[in-house]
N, C-alpha and C positions, 0 to 999 in steps of 0.2 A: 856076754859082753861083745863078740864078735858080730854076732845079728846088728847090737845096736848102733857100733863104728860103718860098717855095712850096710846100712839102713842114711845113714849122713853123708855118706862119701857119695861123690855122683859116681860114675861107672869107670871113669878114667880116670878117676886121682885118687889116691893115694890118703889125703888130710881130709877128715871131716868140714864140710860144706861150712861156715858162718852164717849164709843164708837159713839152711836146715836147722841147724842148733838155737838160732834164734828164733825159729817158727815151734820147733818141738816144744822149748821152753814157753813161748807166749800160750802153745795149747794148752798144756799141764796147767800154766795158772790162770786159765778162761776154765779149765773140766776144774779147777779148785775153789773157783767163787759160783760157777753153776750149783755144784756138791753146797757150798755152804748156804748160799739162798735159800736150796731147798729144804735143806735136812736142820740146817743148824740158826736158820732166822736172820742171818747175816746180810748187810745190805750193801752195796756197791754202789756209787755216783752209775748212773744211766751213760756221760760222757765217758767213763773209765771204761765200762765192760765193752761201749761200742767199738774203743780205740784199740783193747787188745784183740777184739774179733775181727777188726781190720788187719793188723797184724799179722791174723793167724792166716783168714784167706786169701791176703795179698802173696805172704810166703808159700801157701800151697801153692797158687796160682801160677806164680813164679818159678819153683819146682817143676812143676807139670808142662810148662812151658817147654823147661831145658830137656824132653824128651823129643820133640818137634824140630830142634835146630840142627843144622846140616854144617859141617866140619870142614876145614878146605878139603883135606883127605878123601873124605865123602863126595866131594862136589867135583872130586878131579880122575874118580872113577868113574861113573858116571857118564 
């Protein structure tokens, strides 16, 4: 359980990200209509699966982004 608080929090805070939570969550259910197309015949609107795949890369994107950004702290050492 601690990995996965751990894994949401960026590095200096303390409360799980809402940006993360809401990317972890849109993954889970993109990897749960994938799993069901294939295995189980289930079919998905085309515009539904594109929208949450947006979702999912936008928030990684975004994520990946907040490791590149410089801090005043950072920027006054320097």
């Amino acid at each position: 359980m601690r990995f996965l608080i751990a894994m949401l929090t960026a590095e200096e805070e303390k409360n799980p990200s809402s940006k993360r939570v809401i990317t972890l969550l849109a993954f889970l259910l993109l990897a749960t209509i994938v799993i069901s197309e294939l295995f189980l015949g289930l079919t998905v609107g085309a515009a539904t699966l594109e929208s949450i795949t947006y979702i999912v890369l936008g928030g990684l994107g975004f994520t990946a982004a907040e490791k590149f950004r410089f801090t005043r702290s950072e920027k006054n050492t320097e």
